[in-house]
N, C-alpha and C positions, 0 to 999 in steps of 0.2 A: 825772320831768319832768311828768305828769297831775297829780300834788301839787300843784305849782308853780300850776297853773292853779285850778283846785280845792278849795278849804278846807275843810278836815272832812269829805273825801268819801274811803274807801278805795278804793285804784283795784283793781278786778277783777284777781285774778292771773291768770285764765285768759286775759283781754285784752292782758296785758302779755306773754306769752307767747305770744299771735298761736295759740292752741290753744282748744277747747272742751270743755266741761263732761263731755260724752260722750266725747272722747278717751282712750284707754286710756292707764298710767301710763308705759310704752315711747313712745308720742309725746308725749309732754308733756316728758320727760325727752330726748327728741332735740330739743325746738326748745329748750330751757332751755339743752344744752349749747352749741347754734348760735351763740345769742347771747350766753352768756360769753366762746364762742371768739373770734366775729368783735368781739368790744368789749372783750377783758381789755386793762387798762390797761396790763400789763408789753411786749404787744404796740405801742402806740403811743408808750410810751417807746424802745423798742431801735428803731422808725423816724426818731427824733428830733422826732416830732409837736408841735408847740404844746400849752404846759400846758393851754390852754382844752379841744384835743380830749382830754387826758389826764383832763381834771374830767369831762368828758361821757362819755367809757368808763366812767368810776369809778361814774359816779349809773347809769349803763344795768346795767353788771355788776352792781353794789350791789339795783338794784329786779329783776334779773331773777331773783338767788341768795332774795330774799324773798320775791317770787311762789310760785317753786319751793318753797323752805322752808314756804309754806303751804298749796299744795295738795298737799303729802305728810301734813303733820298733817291736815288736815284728812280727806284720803282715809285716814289709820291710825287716827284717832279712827271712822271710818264703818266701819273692818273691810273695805277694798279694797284697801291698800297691801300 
């Protein structure tokens, strides 16, 4: 969604996970799963949600599994994962 607004700017994964740089890799990894959980798409389909909430789960899960996905590489490239 910060894409959206944003053009050729990567959004901070640490911001998109509502977590800090300083956060060890156990909280980073519990808000990561918070908001797959509270936003996974198969969730708002078996409530019969509107496709539009169904698209907005999908882009929240989708940006928040890439955040995730990159402050792990990044932290196993540093030798802290």
């Amino acid at each position: 969604l910060f894409r959206s607004f944003i053009k050729d700017v990567e959004p901070n994964p640490y911001v998109i996970l509502g977590v800090h740089e300083t956060d060890n890799d156990e909280t980073i990894k519990r808000a990561w799963l918070e908001i797959v959980t509270k936003n996974h798409p198969d969730s708002f389909m078996s409530r019969g949600e509107p496709k539009e909430f169904i698209r907005l789960a999908h882009e929240t899960t989708a940006q928040a599994n890439a955040a995730y996905n990159k402050i792990r590489s990044e932290r196993m490239t540093k030798g802290s994962a």
